[in-house]
ROFI-180754 format. One record per residue: residue number from 1; chain; z, x, y of N, C-alpha, C in turn. Coordinates in Angstrom, 3 decimals. Layout:
<rs>
<r><nr>NUM</nr><kette>A</kette><n_z>Z</n_z><n_x>X</n_x><n_y>Y</n_y><ca_z>Z</ca_z><ca_x>X</ca_x><ca_y>Y</ca_y><c_z>Z</c_z><c_x>X</c_x><c_y>Y</c_y></r>
...
</rs>
This chain:
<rs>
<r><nr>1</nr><kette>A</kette><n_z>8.569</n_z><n_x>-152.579</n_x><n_y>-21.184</n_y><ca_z>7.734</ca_z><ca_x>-151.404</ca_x><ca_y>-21.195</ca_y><c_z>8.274</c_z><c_x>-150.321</c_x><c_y>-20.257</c_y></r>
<r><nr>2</nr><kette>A</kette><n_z>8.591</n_z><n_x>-150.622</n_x><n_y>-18.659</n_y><ca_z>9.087</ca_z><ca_x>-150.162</ca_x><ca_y>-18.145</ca_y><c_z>10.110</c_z><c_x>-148.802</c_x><c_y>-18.975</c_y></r>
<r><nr>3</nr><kette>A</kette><n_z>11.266</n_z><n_x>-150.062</n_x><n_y>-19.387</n_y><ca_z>12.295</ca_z><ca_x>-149.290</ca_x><ca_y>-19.765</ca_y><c_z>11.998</c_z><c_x>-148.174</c_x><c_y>-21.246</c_y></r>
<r><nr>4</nr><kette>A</kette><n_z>10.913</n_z><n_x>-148.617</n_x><n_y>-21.614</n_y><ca_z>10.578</ca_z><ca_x>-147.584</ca_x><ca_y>-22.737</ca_y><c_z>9.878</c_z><c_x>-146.287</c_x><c_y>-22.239</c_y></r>
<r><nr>5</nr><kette>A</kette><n_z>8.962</n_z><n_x>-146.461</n_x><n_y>-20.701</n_y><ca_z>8.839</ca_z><ca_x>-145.460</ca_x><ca_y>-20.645</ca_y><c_z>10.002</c_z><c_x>-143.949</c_x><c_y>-20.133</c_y></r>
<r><nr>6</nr><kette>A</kette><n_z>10.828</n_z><n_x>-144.978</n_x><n_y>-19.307</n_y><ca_z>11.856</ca_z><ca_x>-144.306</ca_x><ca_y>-19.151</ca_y><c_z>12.540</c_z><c_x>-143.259</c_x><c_y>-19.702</c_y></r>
<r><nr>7</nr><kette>A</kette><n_z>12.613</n_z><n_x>-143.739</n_x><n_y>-21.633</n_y><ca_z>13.655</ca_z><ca_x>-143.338</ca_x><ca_y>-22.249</ca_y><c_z>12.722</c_z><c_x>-142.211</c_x><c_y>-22.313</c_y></r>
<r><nr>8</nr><kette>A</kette><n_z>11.085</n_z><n_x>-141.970</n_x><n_y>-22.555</n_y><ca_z>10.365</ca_z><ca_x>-141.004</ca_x><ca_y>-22.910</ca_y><c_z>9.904</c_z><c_x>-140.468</c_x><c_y>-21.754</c_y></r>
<r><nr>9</nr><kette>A</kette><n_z>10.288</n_z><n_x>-140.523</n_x><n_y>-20.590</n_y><ca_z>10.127</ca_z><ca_x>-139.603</ca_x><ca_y>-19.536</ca_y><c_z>11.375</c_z><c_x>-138.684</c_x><c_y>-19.951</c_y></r>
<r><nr>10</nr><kette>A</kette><n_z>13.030</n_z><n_x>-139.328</n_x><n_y>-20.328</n_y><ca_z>13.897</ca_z><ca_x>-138.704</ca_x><ca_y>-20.680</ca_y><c_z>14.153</c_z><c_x>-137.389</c_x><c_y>-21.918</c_y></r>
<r><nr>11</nr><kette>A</kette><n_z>13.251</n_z><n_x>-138.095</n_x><n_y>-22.869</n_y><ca_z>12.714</ca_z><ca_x>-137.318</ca_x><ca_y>-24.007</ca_y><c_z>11.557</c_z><c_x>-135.992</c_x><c_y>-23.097</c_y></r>
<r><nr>12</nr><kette>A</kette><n_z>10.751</n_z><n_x>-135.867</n_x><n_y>-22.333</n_y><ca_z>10.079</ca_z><ca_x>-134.868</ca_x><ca_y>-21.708</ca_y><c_z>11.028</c_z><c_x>-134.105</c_x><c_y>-21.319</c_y></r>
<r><nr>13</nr><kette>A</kette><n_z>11.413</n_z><n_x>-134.847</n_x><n_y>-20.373</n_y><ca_z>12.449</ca_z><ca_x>-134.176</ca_x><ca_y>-19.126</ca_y><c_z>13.898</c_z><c_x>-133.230</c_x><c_y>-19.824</c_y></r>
<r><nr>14</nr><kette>A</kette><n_z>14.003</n_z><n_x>-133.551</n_x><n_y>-21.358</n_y><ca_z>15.086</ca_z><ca_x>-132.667</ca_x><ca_y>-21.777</ca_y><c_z>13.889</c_z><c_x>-131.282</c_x><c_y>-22.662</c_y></r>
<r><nr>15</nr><kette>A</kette><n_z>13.202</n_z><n_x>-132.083</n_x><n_y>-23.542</n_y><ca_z>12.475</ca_z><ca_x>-130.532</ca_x><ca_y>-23.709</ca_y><c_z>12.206</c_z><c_x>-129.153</c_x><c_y>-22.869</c_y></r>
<r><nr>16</nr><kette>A</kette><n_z>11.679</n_z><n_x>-129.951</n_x><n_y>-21.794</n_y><ca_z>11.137</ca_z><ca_x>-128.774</ca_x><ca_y>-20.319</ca_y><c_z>12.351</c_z><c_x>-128.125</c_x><c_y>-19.988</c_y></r>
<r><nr>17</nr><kette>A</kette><n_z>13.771</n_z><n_x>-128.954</n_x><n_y>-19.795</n_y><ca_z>14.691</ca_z><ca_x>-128.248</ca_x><ca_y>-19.767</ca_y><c_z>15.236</c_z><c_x>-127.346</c_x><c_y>-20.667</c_y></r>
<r><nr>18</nr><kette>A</kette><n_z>15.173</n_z><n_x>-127.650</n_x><n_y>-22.114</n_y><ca_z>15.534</ca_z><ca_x>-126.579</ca_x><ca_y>-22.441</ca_y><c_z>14.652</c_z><c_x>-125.609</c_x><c_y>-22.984</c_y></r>
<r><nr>19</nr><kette>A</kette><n_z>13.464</n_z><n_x>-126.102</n_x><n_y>-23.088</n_y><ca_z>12.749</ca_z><ca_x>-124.929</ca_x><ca_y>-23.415</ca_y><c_z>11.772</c_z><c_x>-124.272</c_x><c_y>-22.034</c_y></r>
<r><nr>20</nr><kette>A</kette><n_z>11.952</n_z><n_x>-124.677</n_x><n_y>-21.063</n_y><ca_z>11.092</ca_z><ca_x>-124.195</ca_x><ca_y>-20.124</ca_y><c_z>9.495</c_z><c_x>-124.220</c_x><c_y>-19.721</c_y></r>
<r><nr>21</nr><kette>A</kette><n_z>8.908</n_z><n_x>-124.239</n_x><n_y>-19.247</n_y><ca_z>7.076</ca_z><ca_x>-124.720</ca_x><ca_y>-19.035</ca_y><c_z>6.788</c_z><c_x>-124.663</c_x><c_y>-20.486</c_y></r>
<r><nr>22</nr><kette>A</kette><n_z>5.850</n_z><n_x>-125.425</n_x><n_y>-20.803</n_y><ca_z>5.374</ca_z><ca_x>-126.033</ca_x><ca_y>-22.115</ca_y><c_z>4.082</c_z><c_x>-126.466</c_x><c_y>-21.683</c_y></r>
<r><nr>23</nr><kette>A</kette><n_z>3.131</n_z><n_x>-126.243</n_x><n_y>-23.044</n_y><ca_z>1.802</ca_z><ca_x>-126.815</ca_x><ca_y>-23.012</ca_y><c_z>2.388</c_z><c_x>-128.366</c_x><c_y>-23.407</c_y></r>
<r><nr>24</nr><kette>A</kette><n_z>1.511</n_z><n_x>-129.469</n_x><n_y>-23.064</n_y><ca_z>1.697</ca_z><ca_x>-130.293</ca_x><ca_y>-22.707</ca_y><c_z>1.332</c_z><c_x>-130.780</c_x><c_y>-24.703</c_y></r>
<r><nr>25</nr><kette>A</kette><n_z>0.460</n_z><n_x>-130.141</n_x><n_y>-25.159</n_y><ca_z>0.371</ca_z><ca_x>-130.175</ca_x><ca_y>-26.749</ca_y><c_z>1.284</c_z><c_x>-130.059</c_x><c_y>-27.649</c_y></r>
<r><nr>26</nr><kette>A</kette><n_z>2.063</n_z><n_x>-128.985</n_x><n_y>-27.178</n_y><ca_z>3.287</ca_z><ca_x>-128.623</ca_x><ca_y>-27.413</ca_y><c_z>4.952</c_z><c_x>-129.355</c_x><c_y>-27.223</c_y></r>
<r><nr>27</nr><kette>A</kette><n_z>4.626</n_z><n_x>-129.960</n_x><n_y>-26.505</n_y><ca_z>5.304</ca_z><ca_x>-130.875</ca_x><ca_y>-26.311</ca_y><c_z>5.748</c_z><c_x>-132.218</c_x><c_y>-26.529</c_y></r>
<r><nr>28</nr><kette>A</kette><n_z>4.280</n_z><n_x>-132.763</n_x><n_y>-26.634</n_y><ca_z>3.627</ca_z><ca_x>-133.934</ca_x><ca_y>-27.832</ca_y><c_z>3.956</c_z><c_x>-133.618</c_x><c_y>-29.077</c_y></r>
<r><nr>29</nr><kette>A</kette><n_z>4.044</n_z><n_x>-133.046</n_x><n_y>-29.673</n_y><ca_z>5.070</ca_z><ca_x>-132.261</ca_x><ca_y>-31.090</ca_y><c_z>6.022</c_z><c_x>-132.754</c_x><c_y>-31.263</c_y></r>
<r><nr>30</nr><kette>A</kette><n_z>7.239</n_z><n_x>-131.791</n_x><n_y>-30.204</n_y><ca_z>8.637</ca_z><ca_x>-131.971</ca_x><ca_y>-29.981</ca_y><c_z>8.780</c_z><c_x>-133.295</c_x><c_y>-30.099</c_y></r>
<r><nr>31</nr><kette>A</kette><n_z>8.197</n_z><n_x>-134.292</n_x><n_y>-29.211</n_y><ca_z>8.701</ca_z><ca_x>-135.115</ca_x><ca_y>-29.008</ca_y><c_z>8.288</c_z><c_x>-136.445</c_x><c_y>-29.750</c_y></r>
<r><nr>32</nr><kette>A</kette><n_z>7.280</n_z><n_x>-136.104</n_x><n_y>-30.575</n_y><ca_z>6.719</ca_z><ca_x>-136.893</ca_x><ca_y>-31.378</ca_y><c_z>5.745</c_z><c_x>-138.313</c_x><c_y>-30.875</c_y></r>
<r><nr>33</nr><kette>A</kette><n_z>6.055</n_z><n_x>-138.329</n_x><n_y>-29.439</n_y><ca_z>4.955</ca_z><ca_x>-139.172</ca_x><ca_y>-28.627</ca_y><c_z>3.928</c_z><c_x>-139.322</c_x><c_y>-28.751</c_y></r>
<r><nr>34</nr><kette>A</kette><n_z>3.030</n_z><n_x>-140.618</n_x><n_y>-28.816</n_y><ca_z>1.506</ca_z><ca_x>-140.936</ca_x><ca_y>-28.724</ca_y><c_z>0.983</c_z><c_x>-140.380</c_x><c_y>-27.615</c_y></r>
<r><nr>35</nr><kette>A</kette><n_z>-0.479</n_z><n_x>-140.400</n_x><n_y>-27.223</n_y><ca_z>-0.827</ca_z><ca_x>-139.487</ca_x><ca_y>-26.066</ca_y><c_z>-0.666</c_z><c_x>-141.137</c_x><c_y>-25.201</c_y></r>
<r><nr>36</nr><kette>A</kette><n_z>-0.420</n_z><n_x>-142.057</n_x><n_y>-25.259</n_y><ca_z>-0.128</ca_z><ca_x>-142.944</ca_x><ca_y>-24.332</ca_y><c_z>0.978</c_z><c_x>-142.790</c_x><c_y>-23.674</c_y></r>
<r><nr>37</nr><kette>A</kette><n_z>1.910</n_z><n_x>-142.573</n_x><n_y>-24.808</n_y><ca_z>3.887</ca_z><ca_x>-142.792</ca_x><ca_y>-23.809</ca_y><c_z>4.022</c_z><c_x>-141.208</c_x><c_y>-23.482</c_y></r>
<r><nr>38</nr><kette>A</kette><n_z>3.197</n_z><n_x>-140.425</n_x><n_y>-24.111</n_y><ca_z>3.512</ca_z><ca_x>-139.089</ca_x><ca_y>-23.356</ca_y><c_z>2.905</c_z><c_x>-139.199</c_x><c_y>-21.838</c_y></r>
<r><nr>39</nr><kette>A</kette><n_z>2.090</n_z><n_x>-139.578</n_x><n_y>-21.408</n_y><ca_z>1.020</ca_z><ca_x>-139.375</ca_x><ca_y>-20.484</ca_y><c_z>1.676</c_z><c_x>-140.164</c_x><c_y>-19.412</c_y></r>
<r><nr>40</nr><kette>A</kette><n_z>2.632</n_z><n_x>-141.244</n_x><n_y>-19.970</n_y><ca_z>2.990</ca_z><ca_x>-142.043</ca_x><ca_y>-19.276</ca_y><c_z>4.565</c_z><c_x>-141.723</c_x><c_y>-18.375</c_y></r>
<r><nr>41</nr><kette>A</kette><n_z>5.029</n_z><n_x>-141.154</n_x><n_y>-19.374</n_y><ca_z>6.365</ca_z><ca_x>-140.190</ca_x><ca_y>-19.368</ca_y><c_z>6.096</c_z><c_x>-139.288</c_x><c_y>-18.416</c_y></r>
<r><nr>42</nr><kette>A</kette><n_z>4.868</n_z><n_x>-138.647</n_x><n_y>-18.001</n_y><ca_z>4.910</ca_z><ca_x>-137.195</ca_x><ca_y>-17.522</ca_y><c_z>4.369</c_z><c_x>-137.951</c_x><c_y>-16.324</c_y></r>
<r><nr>43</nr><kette>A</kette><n_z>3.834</n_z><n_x>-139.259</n_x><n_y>-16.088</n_y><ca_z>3.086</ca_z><ca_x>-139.738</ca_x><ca_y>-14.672</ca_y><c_z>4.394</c_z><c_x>-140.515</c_x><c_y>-14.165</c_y></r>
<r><nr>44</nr><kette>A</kette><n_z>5.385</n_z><n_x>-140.990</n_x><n_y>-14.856</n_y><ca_z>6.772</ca_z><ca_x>-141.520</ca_x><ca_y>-14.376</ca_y><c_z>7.652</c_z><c_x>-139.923</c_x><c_y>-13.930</c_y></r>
<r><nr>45</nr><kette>A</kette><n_z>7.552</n_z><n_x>-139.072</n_x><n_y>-14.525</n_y><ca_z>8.419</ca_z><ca_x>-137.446</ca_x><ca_y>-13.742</ca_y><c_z>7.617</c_z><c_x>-137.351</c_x><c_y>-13.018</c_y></r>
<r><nr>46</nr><kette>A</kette><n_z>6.263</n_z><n_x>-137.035</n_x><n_y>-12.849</n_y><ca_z>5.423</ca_z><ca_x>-136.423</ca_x><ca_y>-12.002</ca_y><c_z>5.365</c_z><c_x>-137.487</c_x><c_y>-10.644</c_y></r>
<r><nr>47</nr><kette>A</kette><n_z>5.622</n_z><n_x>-138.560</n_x><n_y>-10.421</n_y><ca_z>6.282</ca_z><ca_x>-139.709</ca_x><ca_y>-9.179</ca_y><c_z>7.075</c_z><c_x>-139.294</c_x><c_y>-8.868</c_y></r>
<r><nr>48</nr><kette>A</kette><n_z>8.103</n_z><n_x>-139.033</n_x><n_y>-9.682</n_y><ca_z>9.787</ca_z><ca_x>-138.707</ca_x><ca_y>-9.076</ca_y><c_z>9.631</c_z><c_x>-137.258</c_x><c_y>-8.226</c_y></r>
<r><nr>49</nr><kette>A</kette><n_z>8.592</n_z><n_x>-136.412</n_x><n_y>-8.386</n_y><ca_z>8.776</ca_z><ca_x>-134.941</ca_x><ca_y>-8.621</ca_y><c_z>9.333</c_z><c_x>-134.181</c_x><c_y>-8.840</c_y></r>
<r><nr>50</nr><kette>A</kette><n_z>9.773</n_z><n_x>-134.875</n_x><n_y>-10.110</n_y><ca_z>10.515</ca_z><ca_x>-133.969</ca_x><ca_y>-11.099</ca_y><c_z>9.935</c_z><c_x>-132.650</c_x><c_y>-12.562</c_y></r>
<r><nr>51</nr><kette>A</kette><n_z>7.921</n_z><n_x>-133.138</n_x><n_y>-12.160</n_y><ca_z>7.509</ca_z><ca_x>-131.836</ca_x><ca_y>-12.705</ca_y><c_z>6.503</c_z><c_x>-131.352</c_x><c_y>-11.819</c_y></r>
<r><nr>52</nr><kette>A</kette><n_z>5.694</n_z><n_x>-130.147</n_x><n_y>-12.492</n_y><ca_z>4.454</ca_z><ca_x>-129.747</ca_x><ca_y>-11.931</ca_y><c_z>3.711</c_z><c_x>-129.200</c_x><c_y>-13.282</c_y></r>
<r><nr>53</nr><kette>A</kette><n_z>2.676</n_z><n_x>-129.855</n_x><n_y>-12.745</n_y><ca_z>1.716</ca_z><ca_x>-129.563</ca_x><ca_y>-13.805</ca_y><c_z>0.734</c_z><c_x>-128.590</c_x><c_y>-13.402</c_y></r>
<r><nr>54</nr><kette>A</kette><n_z>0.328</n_z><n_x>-128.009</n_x><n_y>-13.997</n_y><ca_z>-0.926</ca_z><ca_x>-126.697</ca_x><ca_y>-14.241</ca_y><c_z>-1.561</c_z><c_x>-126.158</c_x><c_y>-15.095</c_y></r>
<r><nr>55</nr><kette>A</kette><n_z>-3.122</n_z><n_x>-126.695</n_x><n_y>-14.754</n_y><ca_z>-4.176</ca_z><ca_x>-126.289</ca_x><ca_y>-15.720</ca_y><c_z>-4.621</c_z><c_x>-124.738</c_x><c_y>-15.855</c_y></r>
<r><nr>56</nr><kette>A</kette><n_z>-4.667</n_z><n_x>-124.000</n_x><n_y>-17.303</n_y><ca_z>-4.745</ca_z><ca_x>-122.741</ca_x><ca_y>-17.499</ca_y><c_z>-5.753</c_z><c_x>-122.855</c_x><c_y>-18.520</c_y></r>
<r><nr>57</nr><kette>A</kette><n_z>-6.856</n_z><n_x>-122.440</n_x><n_y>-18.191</n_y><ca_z>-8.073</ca_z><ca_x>-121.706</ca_x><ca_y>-19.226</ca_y><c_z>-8.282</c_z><c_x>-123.364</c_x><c_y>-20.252</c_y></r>
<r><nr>58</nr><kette>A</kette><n_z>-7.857</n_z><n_x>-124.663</n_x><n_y>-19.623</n_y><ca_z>-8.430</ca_z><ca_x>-125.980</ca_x><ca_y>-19.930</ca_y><c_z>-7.411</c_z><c_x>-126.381</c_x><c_y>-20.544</c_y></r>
<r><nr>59</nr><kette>A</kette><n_z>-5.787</n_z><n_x>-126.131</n_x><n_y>-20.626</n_y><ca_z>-4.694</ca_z><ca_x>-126.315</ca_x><ca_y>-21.556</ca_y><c_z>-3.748</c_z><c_x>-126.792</c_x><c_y>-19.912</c_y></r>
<r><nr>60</nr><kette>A</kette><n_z>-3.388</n_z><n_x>-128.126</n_x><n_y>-20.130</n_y><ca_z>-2.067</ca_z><ca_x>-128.393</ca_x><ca_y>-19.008</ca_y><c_z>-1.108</c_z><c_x>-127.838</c_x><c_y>-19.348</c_y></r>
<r><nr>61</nr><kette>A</kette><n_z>-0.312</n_z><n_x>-127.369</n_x><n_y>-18.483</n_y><ca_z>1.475</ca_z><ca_x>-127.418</ca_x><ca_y>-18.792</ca_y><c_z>2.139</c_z><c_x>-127.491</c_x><c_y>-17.877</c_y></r>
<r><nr>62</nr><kette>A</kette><n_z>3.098</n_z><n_x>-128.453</n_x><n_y>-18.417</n_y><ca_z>3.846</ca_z><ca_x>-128.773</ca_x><ca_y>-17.470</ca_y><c_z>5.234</c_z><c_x>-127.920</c_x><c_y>-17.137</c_y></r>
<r><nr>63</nr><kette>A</kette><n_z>6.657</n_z><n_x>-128.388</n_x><n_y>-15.961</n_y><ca_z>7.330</ca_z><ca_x>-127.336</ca_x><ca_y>-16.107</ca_y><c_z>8.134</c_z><c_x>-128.533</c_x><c_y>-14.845</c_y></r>
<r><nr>64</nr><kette>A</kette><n_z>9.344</n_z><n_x>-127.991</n_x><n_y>-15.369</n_y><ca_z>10.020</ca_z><ca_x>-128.780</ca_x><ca_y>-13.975</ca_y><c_z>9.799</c_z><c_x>-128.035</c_x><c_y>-12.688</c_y></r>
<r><nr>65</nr><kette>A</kette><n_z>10.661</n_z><n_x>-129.228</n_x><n_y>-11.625</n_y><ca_z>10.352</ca_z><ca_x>-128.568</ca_x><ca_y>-10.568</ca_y><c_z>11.694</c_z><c_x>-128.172</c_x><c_y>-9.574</c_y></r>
</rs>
């Protein structure tokens, strides 16, 4: 499990890069993730602090850091 979340922290961590802060909905798209391995993906970057997240008008997005 570990290592699966990994690969989909990796899958986050290249979207944000190339597309820059993203609604977190939006992103779930791209990447085709369940709201489990997404959530899980973004709480494995968000340890490393490798993002930041921020709530706008009730919509997260995230964004590296």
């Amino acid at each position: 499990m570990i290592e699966k979340i990994g690969i989909n922290a990796g899958k986050v961590w290249t979207v944000l890069d190339e597309m820059g802060r993203q609604n977190v909905k939006d992103v779930k798209k791209v990447t085709n993730l369940t709201n489990k391995d997404l959530y899980a993906a973004i709480g494995w970057l968000a340890r490393e602090g490798k993002v930041a997240m921020e709530e706008v008008d009730k919509e997260l997005y995230i964004s590296l850091t």
